[in-house]
C-alpha positions in Angstrom: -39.3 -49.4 -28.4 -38.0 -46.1 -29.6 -40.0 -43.1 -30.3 -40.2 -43.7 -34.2 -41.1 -47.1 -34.0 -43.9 -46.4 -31.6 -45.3 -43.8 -33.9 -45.1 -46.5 -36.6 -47.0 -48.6 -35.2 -49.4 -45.8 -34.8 -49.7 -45.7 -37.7 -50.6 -49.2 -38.5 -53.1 -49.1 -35.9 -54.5 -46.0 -37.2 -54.3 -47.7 -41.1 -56.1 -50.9 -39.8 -58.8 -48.7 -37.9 -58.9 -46.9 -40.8 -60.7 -49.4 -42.6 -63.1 -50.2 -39.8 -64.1 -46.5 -40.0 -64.9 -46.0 -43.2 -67.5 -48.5 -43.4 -69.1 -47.7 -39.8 -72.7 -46.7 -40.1 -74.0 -43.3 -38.9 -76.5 -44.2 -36.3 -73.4 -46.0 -34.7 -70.9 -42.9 -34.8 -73.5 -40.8 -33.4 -74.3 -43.6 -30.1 -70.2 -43.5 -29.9 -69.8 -39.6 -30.1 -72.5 -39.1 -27.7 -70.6 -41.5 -25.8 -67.6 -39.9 -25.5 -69.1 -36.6 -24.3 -70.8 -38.3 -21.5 -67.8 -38.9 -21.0 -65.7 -35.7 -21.6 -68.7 -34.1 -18.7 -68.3 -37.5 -16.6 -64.5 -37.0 -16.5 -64.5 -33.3 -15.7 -62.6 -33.6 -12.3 -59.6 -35.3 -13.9 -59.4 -33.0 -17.0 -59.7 -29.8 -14.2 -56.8 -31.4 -12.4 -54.3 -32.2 -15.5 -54.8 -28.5 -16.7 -53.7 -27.2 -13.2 -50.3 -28.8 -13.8 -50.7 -27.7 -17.4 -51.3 -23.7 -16.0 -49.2 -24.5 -13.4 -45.7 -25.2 -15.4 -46.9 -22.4 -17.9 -47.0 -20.1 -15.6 -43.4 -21.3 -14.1 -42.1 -20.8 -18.0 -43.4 -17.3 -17.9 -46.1 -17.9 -20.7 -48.4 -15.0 -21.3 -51.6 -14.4 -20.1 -53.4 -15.1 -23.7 -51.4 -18.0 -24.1 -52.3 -19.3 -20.1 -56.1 -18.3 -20.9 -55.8 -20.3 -24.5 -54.8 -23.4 -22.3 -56.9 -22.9 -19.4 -60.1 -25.3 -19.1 -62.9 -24.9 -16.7 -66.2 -26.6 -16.2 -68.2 -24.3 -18.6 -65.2 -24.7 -21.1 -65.7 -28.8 -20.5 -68.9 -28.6 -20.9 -68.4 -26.8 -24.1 -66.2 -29.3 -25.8 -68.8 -31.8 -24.7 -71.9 -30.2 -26.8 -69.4 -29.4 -29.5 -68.7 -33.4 -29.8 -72.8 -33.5 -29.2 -73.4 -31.1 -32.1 -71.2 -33.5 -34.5 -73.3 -36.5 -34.0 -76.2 -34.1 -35.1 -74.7 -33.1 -38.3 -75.3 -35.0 -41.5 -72.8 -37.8 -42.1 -71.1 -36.7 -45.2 -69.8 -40.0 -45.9 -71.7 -42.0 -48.9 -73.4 -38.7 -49.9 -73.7 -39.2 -53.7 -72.2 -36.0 -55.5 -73.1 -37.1 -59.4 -74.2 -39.9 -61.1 -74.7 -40.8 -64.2 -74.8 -43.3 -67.2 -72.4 -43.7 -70.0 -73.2 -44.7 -73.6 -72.0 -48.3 -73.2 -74.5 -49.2 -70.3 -71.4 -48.2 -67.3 -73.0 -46.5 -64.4 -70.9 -43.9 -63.1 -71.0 -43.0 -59.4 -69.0 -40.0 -57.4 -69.7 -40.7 -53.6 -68.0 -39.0 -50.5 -65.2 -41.5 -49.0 -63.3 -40.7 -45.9 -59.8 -39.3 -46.5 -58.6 -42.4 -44.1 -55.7 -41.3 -41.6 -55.3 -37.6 -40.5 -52.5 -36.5 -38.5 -53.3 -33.2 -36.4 -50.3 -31.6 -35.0 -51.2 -28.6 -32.9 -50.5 -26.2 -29.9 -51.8 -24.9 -26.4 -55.3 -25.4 -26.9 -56.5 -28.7 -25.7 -60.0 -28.5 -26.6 -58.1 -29.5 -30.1 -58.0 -33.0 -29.2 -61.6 -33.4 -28.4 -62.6 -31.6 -31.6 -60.5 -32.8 -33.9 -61.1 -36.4 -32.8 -65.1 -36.1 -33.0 -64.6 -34.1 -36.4 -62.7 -36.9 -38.1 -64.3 -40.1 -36.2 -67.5 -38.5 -37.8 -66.2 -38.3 -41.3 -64.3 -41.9 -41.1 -60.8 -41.4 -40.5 -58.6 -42.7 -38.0 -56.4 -39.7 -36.3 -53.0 -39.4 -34.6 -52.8 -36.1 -32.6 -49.6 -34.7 -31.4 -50.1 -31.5 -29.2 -47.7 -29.2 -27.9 -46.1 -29.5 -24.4 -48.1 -26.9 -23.0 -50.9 -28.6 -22.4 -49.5 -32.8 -22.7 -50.8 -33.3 -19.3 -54.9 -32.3 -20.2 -54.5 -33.7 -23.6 -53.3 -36.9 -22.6 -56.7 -37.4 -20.0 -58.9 -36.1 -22.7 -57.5 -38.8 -24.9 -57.8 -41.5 -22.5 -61.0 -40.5 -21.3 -62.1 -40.1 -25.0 -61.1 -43.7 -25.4 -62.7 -45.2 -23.0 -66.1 -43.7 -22.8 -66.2 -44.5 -26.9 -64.7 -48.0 -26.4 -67.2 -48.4 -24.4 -69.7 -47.5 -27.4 -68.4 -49.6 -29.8 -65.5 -47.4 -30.9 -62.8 -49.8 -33.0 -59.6 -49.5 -31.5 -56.8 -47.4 -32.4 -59.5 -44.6 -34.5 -57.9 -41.9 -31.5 -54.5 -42.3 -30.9 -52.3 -39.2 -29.3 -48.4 -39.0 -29.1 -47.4 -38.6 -25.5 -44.2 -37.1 -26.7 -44.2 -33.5 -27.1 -40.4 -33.2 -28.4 -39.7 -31.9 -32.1 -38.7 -35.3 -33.2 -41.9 -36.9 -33.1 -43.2 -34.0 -35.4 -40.7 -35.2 -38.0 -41.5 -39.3 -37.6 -45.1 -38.3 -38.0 -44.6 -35.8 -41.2 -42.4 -38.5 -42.9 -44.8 -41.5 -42.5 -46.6 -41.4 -45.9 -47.2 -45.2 -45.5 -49.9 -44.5 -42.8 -50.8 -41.3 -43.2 -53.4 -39.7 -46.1 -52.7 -36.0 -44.3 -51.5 -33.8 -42.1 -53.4 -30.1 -40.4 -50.9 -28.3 -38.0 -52.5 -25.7 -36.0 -50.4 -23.1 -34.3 -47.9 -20.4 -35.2 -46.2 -19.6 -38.4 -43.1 -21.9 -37.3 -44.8 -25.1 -36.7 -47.1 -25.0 -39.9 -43.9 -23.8 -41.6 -41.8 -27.0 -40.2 -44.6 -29.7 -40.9 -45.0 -27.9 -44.4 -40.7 -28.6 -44.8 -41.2 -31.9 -43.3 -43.8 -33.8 -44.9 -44.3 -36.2 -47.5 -48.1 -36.6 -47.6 -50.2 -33.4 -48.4 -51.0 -30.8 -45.8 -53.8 -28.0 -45.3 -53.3 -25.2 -43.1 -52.9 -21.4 -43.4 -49.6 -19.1 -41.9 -51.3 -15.9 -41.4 -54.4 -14.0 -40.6 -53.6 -10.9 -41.7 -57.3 -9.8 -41.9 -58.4 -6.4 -43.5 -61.7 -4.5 -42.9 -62.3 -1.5 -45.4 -64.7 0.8 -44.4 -66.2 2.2 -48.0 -67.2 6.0 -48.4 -70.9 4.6 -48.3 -70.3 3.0 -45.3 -73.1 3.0 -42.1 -70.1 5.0 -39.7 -72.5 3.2 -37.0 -72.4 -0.5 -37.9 -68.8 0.5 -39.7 -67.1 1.2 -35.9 -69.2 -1.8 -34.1 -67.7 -4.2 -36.8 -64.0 -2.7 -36.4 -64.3 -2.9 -32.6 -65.5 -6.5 -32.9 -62.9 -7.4 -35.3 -60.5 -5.9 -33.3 -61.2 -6.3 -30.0 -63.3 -9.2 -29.1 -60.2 -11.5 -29.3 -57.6 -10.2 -30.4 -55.4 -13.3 -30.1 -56.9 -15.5 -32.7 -56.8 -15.7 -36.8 -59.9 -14.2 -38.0 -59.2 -11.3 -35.7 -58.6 -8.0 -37.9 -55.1 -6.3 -37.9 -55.3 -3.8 -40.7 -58.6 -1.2 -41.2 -58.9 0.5 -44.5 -60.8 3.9 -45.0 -61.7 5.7 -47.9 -60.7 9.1 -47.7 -63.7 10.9 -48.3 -65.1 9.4 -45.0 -61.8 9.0 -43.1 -61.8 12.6 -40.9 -65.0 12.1 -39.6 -65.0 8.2 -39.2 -61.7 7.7 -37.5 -62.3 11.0 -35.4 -64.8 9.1 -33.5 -63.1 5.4 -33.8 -59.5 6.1 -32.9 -60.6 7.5 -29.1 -63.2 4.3 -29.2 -60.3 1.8 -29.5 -57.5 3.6 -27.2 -60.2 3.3 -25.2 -60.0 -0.6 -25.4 -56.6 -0.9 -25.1 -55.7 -0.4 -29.0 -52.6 0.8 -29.9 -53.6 2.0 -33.5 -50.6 2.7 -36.3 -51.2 4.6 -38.9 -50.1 6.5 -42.0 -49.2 9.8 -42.7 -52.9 10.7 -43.9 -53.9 8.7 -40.4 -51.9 10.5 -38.7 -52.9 13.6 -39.8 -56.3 13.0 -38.1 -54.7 11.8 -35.1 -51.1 13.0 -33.9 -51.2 10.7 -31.3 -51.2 7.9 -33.6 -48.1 6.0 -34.0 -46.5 5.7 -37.6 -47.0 2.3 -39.2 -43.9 0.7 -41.1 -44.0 -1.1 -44.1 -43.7 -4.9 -42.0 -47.0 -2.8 -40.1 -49.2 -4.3 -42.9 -48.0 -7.5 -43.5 -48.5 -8.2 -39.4 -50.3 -10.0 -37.4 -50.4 -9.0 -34.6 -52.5 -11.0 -32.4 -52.7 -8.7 -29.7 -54.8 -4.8 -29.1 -52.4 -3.3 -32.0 -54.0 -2.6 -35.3 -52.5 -0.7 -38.2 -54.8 1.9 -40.4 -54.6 3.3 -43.8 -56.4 6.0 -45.6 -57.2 4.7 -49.1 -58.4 6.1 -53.0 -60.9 4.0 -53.1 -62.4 0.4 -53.3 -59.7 -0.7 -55.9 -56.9 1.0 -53.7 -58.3 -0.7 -50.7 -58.4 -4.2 -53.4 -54.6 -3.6 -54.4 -53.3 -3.1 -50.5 -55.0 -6.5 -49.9 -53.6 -8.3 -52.4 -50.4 -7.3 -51.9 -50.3 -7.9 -48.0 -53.1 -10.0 -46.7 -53.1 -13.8 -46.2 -56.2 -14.9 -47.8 -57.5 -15.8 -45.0 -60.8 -13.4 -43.9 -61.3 -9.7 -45.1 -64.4 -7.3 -45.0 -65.9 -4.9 -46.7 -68.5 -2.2 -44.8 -70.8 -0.3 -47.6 -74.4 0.6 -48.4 -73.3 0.2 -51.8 -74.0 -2.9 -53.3 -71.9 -2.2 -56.5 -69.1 -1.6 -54.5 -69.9 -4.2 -52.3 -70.1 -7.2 -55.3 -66.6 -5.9 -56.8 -64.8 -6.6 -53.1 -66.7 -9.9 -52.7 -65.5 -10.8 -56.5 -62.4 -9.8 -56.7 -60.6 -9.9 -52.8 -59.4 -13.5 -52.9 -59.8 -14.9 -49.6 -61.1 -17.9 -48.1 -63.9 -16.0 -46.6 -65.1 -12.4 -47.9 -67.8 -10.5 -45.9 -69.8 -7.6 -46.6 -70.9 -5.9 -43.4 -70.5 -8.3 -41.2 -67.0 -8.7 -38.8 -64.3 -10.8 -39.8 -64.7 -13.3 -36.3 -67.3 -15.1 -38.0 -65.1 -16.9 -40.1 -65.5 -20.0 -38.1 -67.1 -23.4 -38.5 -69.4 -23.2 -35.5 -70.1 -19.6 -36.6 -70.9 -21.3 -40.4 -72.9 -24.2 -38.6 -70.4 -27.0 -39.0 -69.9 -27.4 -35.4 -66.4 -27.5 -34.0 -63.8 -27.5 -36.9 -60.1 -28.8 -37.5 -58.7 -25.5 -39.0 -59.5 -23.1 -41.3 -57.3 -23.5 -44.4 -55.9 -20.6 -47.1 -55.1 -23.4 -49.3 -56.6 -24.1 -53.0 -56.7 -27.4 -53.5 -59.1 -29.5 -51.6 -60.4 -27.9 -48.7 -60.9 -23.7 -48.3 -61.9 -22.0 -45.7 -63.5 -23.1 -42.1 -62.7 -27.1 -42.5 -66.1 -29.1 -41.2 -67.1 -32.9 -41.9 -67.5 -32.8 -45.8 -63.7 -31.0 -46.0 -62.2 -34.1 -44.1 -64.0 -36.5 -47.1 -62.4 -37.1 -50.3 -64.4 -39.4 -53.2 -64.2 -42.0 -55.4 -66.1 -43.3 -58.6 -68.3 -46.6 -58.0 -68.4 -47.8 -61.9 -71.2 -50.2 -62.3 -71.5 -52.6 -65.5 -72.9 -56.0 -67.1 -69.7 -57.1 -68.7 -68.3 -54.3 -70.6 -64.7 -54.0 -72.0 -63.0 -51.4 -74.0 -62.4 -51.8 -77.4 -60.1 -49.8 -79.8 -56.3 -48.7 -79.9 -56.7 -45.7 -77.3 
């Protein structure tokens, strides 16, 4: 069997289990997802030793160390994707939840309830805690899922599959609702993107290329974002105190993922003295900061930022700073470079405060509080599948209820419609 005929019939699996799913009670997904992270902690030894040859060719293909730390898995980081498939059998089952209801003149009776989307596909790279949360994540809300994961880390997500499997199998988990491609080559991207027979959607995770590719590729819809090119402007009635600790945070904590800041906006009439006392905080760190002329007027050591500066990310110790007019200056720069993804506003004032959180459109907006908490655990929806720019659908950190779609039940006693319309 070739490689697209095997992922068809993935797909027919997953569109049979599908169906299985959706109808699955609660109290039954929770007994299998506890299941399987018995069995993620049970299987710990043969995880550890499928990353080692995982860290062991990445290392040979000269990836970096924030790419060989991304893939690297531990006990403590097993035991983490354990209580993260845990904390999604504690989470309220989104499927059924009733959304409206009502009755019509004619005696119908109108129901909107939550329905699982049915078949995901979840394409993503170097991380292979992905697998386990994006297959408890969608199991919970109904749907069947087909991952495909990049060949940095096929060995460890091919055991956390299997051992995923088997420890739910073993709870009563229909067959075929976790499937993962062991082929890691680009065609098996494009099979899965093009089979709109089987699959309801797609979520890549990874770099701009891949999302960019599936995007090109596919024929069902897909959620996902490109960029995190995340802003934090620091207001002239900013705390200077909490104003740095949030920078550094955004900044600094890691520096290597989406909701990491890569641009810091600062009013003027607070710049001198506030980046005075930030810039040697963060070369301190391991920043490299870039900055404009105004920026650099404050600091000659700072390099000069470029226009393609702002509209970076960097993900790495680099961040690029702007002296601005104002809240609507710091608004406009925004707009015109960020991704919509997460951006932060520091201020005492709450005037200026409500006009950021208004009018920056982003999937998450924050008032004095660092970007890194846009995150589904950080917003209480245990581990999530993405975080999407996207309009339609799903915004934001994507938890159980953004993985449901809904239907209308329509109830009557023998109704038919009359007239010419």
């Amino acid at each position: 069997m070739g490689l697209r005929e095997e992922i068809q019939l993935m797909g027919r699996q997953a569109r049979r289990a599908s169906r299985e799913l959706a109808v699955l009670p609660a109290e039954r997904k929770n007994a299998i997802l506890r299941a399987m992270a018995d069995g993620l902690e049970a299987g710990a030894g043969r995880i550890e030793e499928a990353n080692r040859e995982d860290l062991e060719r990445g290392r040979e293909r000269g990836l970096s160390a924030a790419m060989l730390d991304r893939l690297a898995l531990d006990g403590a980081r097993i035991r983490a994707m354990a209580q993260g498939v845990r904390e999604v059998a504690e989470l309220a089952d989104p499927v059924g939840e009733v959304l409206a209801e009502w009755d019509r003149p004619n005696g119908l009776r109108i129901t909107k309830v939550r329905v699982p989307i049915g078949v995901i596909g979840i394409i993503y790279e170097s991380r292979p805690n992905v697998t386990s949360d994006a297959a408890a994540l969608c199991f919970k809300s109904g749907n069947a899922t087909i991952l495909r994961g990049g060949s940095e880390a096929i060995a460890s997500n091919r055991v956390i599959a299997e051992v995923l499997q088997a420890a739910g199998a073993s709870a009563g988990l229909p067959a075929h609702s976790i499937q993962l491609i062991g082929a890691t080559d680009r065609e098996s991207v494009r099979y899965l993107a093009e089979m709109d027979e089987s699959l309801d959607l797609i979520v890549p995770r990874g770099g701009k290329g891949l999302i960019e590719t599936v995007v090109s590729l596919a024929r069902m819809p897909v959620i996902k974002h490109y960029d995190g090119i995340c802003h934090v402007y620091v207001d002239a009635a900013a705390d200077l105190g909490m104003a740095e600790r949030i920078v550094c945070n955004a900044k600094c904590q890691k520096p290597g993922v989406c909701n990491a800041a890569e641009t810091l906006l600062v009013h003027e009439a607070v710049a001198e003295r506030f980046l005075s006392a930030l810039i040697p905080a963060l070369r301190s760190a391991g920043v490299e900061v870039r900055g404009d002329e105004r920026v650099r007027g404050i600091c000659a050591e700072v390099v000069a930022a470029t226009e393609e500066d702002w509209a970076t990310e960097y993900l790495a110790l680099i961040l690029s700073v702007k002296v601005v007019a104002d809240v609507e200056e710091a608004m406009e720069h925004i707009a015109r470079y960020g991704s919509r993804h997460s951006d932060c506003i520091v201020t005492e004032d709450a005037v200026a405060a409500g006009r950021f959180l208004a009018g920056v459109d982003s999937a998450a907006v924050f008032w004095n509080a660092s970007t890194r908490f846009n995150d589904g655990g950080e917003f209480g929806f245990g581990c999530e599948i993405g975080i999407s720019t996207d309009k339609l659908h799903a915004r934001g950190p994507m938890g159980l209820p953004e993985l449901t779609i809904y239907k209308y039940l329509v109830r009557g006693t023998g109704q038919v419609r009359n007239g010419v319309s």
